[in-house]
VMD Tcl script that builds the backbone (N, CA, C; Angstrom):
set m [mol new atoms 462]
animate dup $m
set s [atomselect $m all]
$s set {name element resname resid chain x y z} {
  {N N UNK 1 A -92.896 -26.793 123.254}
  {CA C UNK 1 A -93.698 -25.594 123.109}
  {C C UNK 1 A -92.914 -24.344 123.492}
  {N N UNK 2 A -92.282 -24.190 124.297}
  {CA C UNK 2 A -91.337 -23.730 125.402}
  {C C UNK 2 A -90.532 -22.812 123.734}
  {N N UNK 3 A -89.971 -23.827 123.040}
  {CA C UNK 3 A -88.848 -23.301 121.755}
  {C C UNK 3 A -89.627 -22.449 120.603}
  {N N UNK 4 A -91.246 -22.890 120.512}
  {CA C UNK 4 A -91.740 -22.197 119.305}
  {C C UNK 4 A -92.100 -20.507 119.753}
  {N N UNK 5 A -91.955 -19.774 120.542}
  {CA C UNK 5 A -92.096 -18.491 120.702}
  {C C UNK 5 A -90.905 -17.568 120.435}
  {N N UNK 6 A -89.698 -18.039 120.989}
  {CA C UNK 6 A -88.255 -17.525 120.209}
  {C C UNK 6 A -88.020 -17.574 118.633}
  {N N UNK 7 A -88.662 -18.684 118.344}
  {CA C UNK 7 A -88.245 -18.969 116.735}
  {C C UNK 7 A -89.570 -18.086 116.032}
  {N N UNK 8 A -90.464 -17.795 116.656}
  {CA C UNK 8 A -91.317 -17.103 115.737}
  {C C UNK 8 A -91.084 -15.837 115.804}
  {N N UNK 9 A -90.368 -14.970 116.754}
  {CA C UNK 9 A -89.956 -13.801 116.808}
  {C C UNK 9 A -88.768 -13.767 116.240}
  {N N UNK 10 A -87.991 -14.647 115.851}
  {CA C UNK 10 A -86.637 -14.288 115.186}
  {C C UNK 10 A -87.100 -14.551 113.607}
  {N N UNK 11 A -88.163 -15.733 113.272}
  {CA C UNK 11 A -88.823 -15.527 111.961}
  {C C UNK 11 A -89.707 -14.194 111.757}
  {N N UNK 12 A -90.202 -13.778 112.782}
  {CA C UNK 12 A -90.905 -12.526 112.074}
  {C C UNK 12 A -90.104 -11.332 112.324}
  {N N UNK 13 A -89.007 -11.189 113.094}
  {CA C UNK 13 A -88.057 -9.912 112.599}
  {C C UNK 13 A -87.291 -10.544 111.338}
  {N N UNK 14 A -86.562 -11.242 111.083}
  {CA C UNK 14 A -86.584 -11.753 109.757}
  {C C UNK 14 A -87.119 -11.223 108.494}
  {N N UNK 15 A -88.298 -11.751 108.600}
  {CA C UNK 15 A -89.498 -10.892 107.159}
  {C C UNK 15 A -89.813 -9.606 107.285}
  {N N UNK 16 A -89.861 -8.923 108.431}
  {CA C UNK 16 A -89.755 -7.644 108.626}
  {C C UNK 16 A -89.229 -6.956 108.142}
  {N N UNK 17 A -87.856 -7.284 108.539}
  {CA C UNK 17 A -86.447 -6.882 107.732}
  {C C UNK 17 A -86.328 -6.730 106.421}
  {N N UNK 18 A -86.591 -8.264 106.091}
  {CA C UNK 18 A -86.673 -8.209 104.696}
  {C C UNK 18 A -87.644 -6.969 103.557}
  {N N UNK 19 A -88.820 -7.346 104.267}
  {CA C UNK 19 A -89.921 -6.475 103.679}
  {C C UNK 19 A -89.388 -5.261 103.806}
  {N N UNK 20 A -88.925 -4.627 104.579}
  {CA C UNK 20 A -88.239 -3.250 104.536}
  {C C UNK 20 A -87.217 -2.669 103.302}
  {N N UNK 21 A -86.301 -4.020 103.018}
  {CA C UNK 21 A -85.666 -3.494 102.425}
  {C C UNK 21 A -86.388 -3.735 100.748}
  {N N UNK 22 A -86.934 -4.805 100.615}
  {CA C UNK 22 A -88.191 -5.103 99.366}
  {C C UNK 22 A -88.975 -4.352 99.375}
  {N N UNK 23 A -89.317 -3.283 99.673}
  {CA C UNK 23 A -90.527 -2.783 99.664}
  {C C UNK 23 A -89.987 -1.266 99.738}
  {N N UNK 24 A -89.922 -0.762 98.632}
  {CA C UNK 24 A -89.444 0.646 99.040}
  {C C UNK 24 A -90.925 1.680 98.612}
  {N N UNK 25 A -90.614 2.695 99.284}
  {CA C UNK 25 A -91.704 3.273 98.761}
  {C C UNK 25 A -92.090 4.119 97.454}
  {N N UNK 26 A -93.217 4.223 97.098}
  {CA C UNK 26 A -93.409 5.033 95.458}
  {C C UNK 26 A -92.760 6.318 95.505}
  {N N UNK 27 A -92.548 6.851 94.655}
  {CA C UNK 27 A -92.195 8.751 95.145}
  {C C UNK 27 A -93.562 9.088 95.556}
  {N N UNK 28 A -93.477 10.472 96.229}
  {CA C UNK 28 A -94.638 11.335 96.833}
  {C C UNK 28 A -94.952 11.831 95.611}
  {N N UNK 29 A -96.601 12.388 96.005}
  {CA C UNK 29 A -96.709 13.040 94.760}
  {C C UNK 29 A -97.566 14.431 95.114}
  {N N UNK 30 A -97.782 15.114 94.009}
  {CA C UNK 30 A -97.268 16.606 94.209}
  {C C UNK 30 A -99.072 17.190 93.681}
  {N N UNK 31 A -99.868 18.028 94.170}
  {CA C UNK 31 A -100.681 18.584 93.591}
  {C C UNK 31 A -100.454 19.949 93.577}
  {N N UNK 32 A -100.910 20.626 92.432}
  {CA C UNK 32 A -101.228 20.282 91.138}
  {C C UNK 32 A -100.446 19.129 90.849}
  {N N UNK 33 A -100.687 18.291 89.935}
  {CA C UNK 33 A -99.961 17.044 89.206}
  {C C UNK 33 A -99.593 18.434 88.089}
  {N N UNK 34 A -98.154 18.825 87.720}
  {CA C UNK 34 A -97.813 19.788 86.771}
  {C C UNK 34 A -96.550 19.800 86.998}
  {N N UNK 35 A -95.678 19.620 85.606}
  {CA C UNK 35 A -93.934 20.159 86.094}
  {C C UNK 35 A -93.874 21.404 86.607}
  {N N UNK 36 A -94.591 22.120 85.753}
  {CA C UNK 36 A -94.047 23.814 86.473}
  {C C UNK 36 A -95.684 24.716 86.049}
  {N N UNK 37 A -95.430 25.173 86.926}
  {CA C UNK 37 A -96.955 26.187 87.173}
  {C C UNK 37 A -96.499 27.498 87.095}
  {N N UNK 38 A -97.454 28.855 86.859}
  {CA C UNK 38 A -97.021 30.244 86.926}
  {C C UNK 38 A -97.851 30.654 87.312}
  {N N UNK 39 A -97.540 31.711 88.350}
  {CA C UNK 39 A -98.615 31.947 89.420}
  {C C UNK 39 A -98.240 33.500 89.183}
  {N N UNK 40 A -99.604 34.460 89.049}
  {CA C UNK 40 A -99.117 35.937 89.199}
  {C C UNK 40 A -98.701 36.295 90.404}
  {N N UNK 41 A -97.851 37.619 89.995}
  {CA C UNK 41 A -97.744 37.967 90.977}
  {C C UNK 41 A -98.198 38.736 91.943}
  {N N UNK 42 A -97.895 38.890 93.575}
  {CA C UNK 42 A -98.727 38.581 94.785}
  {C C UNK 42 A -100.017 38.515 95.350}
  {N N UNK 43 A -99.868 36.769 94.457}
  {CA C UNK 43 A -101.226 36.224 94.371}
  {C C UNK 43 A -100.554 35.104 95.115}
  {N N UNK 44 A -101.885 34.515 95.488}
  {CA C UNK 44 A -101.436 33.070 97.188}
  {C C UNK 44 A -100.808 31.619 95.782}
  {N N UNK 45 A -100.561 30.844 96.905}
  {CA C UNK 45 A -100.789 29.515 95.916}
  {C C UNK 45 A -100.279 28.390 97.224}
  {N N UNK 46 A -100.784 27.007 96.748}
  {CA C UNK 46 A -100.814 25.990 97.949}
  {C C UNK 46 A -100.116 24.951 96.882}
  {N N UNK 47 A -99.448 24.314 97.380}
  {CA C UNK 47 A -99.179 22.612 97.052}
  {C C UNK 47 A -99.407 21.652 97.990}
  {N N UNK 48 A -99.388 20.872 97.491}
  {CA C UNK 48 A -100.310 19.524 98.494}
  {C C UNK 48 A -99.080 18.214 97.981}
  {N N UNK 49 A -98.636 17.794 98.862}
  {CA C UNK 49 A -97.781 16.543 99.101}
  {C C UNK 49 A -98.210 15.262 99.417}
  {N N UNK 50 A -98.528 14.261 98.985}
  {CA C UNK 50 A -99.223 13.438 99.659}
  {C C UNK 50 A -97.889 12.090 99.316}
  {N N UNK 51 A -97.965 11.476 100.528}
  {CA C UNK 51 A -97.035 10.160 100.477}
  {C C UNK 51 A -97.198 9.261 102.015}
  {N N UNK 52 A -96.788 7.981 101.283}
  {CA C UNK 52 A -97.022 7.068 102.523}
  {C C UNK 52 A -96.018 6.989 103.639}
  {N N UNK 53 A -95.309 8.222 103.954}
  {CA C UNK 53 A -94.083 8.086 105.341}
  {C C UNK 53 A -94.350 9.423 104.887}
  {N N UNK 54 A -93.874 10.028 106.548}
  {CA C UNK 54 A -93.664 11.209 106.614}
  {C C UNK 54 A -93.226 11.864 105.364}
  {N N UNK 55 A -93.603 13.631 104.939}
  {CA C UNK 55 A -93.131 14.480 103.985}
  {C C UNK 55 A -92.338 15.691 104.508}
  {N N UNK 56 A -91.741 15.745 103.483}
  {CA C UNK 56 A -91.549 17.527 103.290}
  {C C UNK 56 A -91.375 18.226 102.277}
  {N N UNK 57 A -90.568 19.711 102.840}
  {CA C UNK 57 A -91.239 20.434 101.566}
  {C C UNK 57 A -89.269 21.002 101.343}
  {N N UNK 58 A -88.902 21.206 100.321}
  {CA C UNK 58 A -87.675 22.204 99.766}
  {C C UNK 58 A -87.575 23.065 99.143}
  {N N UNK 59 A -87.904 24.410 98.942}
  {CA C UNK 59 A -88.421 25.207 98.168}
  {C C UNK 59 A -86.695 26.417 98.397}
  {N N UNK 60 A -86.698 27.403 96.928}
  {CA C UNK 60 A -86.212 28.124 96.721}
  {C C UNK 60 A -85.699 29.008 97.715}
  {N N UNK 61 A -86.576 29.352 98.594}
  {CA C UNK 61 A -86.078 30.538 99.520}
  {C C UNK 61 A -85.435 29.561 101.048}
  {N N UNK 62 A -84.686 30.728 101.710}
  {CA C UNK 62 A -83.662 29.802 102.734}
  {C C UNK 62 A -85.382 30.625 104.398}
  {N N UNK 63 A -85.055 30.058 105.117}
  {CA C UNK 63 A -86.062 30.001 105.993}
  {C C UNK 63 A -86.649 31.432 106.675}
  {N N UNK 64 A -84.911 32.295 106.570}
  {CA C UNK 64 A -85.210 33.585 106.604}
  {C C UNK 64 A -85.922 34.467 106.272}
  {N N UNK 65 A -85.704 33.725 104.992}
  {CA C UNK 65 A -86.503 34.912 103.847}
  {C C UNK 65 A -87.969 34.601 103.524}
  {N N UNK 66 A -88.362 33.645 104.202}
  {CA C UNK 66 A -89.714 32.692 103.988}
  {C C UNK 66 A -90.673 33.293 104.973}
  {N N UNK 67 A -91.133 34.369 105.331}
  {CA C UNK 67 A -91.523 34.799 105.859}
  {C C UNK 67 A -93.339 34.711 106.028}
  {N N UNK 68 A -93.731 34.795 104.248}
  {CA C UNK 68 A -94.843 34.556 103.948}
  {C C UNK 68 A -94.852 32.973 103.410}
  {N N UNK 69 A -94.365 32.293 103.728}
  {CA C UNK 69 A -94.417 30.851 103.195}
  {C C UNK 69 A -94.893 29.601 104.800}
  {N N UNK 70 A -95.832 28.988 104.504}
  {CA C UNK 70 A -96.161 28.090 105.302}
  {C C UNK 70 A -96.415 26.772 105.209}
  {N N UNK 71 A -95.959 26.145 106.114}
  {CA C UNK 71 A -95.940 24.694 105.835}
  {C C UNK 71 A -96.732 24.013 107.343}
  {N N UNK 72 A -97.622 23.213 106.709}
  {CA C UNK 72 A -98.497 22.371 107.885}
  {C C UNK 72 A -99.229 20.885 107.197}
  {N N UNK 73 A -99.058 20.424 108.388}
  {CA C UNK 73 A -99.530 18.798 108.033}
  {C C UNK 73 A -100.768 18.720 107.852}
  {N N UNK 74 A -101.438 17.923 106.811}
  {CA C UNK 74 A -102.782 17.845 107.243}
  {C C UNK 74 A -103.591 16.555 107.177}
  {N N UNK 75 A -104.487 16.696 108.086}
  {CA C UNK 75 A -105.085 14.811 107.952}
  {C C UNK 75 A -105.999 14.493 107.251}
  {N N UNK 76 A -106.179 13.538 106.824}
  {CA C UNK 76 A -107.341 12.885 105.379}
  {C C UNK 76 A -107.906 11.564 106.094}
  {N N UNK 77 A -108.282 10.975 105.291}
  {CA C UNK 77 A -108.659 9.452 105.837}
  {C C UNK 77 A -108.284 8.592 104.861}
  {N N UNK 78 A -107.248 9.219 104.154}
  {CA C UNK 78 A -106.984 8.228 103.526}
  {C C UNK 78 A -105.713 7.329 103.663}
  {N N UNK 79 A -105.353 7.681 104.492}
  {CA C UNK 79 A -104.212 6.953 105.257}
  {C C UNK 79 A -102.889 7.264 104.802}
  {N N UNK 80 A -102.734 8.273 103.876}
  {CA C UNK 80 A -101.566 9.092 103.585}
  {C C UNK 80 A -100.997 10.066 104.473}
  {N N UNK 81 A -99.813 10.274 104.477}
  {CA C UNK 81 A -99.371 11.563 105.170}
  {C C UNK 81 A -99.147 12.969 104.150}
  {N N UNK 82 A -99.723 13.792 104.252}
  {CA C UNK 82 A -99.864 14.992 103.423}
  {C C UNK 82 A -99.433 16.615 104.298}
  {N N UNK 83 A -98.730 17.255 103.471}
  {CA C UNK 83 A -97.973 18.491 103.580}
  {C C UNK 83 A -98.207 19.360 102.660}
  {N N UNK 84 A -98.727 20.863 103.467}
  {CA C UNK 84 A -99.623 21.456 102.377}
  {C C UNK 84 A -98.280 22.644 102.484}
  {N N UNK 85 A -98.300 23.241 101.601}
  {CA C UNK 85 A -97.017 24.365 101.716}
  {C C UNK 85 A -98.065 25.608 100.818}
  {N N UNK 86 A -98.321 26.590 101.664}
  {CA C UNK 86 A -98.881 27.708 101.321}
  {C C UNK 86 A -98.364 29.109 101.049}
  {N N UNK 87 A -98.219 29.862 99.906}
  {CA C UNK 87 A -97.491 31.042 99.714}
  {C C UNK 87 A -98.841 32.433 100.143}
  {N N UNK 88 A -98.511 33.358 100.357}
  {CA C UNK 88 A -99.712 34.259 100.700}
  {C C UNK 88 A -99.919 35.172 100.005}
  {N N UNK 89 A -97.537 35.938 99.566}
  {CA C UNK 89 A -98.114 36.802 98.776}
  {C C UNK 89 A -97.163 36.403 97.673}
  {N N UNK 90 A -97.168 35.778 96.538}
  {CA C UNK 90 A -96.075 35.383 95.665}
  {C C UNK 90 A -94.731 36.746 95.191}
  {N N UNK 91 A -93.695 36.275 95.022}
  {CA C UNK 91 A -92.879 37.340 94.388}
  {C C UNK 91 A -92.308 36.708 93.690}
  {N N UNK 92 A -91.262 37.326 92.930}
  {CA C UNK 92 A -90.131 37.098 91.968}
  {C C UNK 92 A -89.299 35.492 92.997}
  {N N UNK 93 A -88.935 36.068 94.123}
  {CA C UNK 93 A -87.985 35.316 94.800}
  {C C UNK 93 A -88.767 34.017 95.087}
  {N N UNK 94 A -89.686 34.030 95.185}
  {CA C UNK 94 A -90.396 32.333 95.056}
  {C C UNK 94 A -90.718 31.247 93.814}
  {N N UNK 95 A -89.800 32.118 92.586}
  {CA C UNK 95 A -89.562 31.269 91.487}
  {C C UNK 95 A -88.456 30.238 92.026}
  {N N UNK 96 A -88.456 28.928 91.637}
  {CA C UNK 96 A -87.763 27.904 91.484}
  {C C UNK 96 A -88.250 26.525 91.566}
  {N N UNK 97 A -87.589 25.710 91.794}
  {CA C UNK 97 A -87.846 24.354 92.340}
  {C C UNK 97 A -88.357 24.040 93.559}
  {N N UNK 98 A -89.803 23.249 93.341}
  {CA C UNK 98 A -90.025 22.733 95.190}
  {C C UNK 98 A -89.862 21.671 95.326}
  {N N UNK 99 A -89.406 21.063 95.761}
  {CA C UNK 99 A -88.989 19.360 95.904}
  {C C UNK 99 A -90.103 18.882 97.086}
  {N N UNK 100 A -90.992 17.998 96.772}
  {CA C UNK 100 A -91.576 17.000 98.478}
  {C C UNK 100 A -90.714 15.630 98.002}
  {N N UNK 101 A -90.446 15.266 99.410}
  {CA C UNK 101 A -89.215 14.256 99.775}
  {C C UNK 101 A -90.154 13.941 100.622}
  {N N UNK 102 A -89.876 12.460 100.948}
  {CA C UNK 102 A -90.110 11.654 101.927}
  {C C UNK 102 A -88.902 11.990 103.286}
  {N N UNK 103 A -89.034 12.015 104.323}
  {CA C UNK 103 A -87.994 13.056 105.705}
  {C C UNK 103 A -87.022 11.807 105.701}
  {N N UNK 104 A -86.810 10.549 105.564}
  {CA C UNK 104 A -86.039 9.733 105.628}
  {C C UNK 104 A -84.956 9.326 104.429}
  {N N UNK 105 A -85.114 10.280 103.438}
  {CA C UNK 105 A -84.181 10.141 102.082}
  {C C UNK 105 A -83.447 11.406 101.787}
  {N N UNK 106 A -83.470 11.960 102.466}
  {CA C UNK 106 A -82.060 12.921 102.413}
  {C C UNK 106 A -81.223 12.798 102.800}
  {N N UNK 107 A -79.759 12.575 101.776}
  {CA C UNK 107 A -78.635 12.325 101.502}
  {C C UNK 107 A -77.729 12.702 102.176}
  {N N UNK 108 A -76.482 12.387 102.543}
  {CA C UNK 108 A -75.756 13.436 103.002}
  {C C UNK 108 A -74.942 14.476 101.902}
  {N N UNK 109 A -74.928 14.336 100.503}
  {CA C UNK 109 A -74.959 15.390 100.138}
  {C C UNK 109 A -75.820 16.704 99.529}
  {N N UNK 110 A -77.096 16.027 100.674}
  {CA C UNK 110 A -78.276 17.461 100.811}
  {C C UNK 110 A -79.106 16.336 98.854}
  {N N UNK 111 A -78.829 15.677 98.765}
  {CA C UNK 111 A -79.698 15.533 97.500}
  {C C UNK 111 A -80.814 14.759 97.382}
  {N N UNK 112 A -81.929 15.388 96.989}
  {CA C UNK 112 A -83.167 14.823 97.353}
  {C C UNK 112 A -83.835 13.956 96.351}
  {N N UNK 113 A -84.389 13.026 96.875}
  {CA C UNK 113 A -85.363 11.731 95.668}
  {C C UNK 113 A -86.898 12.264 96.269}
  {N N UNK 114 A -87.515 13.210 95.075}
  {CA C UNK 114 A -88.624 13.509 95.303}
  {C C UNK 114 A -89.558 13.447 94.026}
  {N N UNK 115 A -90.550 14.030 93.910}
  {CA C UNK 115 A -91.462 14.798 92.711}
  {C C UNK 115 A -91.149 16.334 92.902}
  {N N UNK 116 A -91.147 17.265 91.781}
  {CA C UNK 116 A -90.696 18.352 91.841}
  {C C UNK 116 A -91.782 19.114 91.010}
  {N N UNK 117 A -91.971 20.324 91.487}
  {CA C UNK 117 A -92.472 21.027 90.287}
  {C C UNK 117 A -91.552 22.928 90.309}
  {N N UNK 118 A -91.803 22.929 89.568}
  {CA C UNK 118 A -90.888 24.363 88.982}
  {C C UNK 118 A -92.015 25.440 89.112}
  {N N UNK 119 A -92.114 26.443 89.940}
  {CA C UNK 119 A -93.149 27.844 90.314}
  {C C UNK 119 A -92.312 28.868 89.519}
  {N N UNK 120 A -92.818 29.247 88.766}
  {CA C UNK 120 A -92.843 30.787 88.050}
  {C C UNK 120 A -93.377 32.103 88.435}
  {N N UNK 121 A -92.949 32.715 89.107}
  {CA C UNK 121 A -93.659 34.277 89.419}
  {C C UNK 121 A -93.061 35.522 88.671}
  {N N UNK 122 A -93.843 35.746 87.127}
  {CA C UNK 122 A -93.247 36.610 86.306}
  {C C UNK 122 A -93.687 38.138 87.228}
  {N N UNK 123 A -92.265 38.843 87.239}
  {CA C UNK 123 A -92.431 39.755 87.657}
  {C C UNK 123 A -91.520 40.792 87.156}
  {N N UNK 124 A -92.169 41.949 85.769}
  {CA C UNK 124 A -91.197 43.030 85.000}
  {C C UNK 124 A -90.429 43.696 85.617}
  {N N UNK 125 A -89.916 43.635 86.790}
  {CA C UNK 125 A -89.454 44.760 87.903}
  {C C UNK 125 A -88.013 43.690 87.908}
  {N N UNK 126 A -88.470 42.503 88.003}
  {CA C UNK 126 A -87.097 41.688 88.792}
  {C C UNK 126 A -87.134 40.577 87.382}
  {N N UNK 127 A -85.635 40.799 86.485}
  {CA C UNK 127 A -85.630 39.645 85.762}
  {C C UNK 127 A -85.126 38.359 86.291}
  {N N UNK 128 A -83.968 38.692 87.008}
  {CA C UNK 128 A -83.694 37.228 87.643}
  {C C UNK 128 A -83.505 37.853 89.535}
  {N N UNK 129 A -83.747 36.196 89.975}
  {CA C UNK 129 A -83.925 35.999 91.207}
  {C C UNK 129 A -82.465 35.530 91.493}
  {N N UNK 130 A -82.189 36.867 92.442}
  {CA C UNK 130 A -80.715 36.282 93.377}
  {C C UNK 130 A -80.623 34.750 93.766}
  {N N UNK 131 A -79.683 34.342 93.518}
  {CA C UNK 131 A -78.988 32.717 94.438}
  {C C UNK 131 A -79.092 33.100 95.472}
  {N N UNK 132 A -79.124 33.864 95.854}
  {CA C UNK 132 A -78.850 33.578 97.541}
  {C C UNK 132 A -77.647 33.414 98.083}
  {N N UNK 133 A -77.671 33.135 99.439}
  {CA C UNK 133 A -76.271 33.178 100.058}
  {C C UNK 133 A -74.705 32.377 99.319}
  {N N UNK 134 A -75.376 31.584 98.784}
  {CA C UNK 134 A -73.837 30.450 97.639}
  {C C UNK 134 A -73.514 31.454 96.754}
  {N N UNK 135 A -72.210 31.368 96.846}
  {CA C UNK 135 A -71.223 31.832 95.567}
  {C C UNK 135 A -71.300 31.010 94.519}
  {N N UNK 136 A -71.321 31.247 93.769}
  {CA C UNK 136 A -70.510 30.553 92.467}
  {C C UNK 136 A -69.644 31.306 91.264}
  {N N UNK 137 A -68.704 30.315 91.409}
  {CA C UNK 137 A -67.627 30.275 90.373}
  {C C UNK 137 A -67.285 29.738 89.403}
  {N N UNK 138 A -67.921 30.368 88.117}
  {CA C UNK 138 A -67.842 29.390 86.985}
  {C C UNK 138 A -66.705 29.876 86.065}
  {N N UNK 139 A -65.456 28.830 85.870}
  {CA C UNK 139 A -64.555 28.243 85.279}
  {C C UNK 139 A -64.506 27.778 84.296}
  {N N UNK 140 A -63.909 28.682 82.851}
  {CA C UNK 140 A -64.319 27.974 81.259}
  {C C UNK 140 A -62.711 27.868 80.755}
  {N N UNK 141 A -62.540 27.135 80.317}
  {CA C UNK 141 A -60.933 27.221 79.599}
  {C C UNK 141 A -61.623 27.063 78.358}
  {N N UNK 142 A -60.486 27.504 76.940}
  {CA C UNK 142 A -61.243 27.594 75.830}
  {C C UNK 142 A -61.653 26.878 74.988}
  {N N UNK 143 A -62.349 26.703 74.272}
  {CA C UNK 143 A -63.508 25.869 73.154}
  {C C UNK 143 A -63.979 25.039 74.510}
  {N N UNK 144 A -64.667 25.506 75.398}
  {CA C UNK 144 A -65.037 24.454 76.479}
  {C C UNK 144 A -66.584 25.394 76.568}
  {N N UNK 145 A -67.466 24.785 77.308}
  {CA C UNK 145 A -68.469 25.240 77.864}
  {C C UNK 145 A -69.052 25.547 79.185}
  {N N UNK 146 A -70.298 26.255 79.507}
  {CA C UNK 146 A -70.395 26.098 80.677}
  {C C UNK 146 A -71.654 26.209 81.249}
  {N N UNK 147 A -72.204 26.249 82.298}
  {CA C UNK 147 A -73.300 26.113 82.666}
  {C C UNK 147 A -73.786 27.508 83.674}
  {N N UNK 148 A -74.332 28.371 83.903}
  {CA C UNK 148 A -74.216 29.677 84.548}
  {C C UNK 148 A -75.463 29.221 85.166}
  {N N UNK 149 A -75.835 28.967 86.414}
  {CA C UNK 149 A -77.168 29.163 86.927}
  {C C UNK 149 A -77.666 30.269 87.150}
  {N N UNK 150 A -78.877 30.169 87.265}
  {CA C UNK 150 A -79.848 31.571 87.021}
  {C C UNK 150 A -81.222 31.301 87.180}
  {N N UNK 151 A -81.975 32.305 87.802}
  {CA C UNK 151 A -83.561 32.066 87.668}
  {C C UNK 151 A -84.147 32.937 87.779}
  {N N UNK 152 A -84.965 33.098 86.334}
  {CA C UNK 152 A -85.195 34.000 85.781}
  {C C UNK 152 A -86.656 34.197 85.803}
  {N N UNK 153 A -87.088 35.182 85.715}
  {CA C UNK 153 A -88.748 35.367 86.430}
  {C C UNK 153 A -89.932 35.382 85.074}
  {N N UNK 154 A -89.812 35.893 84.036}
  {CA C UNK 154 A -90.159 35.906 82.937}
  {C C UNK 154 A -89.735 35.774 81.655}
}
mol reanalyze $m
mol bondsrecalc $m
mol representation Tube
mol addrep $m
C-alpha cells in the first residue's frame, strides 16, 4: 500500500503534462466579431476579449500616447477570462491593428498568435497616421519591389 501513493503522483503529473502539451488552447476571440470596424471620429468605442487563460490587449499607440485608452478585466460567470479595452475620444492615431493574445504566447520576437481586428478613424485633417517611434528604411534595387508601410485614416 505504502508504493501505490508515489506511483499515482508520478502517473498523474505524467497526464498532466501530457494534457498540457495536447491540449492547446482555441484563439481568443474578439467582440465585435468583425475584421475591421470604423468608428467616427471622437466618438468612444470598447472591445471585449474573451479567452480561456489570461488576455491582453496590443493596439497601435505606444503607452505614452494612450492616454485616453483603457484597459480592465472584467468578470462574467462564464468562466472565461475577458479584457475590455475602451477608447473615450477616438482620433486618427488610433487607426490600426488590435491584437488580444493570450499573456503566455508572446514570442521573443514580440510576435503575437491572436484574433485581430483593424479600427479605422477617418479623419480629413490627418491622412496618414505617424509610425511612431521606428524608423524605417525601405531598400529597392531595380525591377524589384517594395512594401512602404503606412496607415492611412480614410
Amino acid at each position: 500500500m505504502g508504493t501505490s501513493h508515489p506511483a499515482f503522483l508520478v502517473l498523474g503529473c505524467l497526464l498532466t503534462g501530457l494534457s498540457l502539451i495536447l491540449c492547446q488552447l482555441s484563439l481568443p476571440s474578439i467582440l465585435p466579431n468583425e475584421n475591421e470596424k470604423v468608428v467616427q471620429l471622437n466618438s468612444s468605442f470598447s472591445l471585449r476579449c474573451f479567452g480561456e487563460s489570461e488576455v491582453s490587449w496590443q493596439y497601435p499607440m505606444s503607452e505614452e500616447e494612450s492616454s485616453d485608452v483603457e484597459i480592465r478585466n472584467e468578470e462574467n460567470n462564464s468562466g472565461l477570462f475577458v479584457t475590455v479595452l475602451e477608447v473615450s475620444s477616438a482620433s486618427a492615431a488610433h487607426t490600426g491593428l488590435y491584437t488580444c493574445y493570450y499573456n503566455h504566447t508572446q514570442t521573443e520576437e514580440n510576435e503575437l498568435e491572436g484574433r485581430h481586428i483593424y479600427i479605422y478613424v477617418p479623419d480629413p485633417d490627418v491622412a496618414f497616421v505617424p509610425l511612431g517611434m521606428t524608423d524605417y528604411l525601405v531598400i529597392v534595387e531595380d525591377d524589384d519591389s517594395a512594401i512602404i508601410p503606412c496607415r492611412t485614416t480614410d
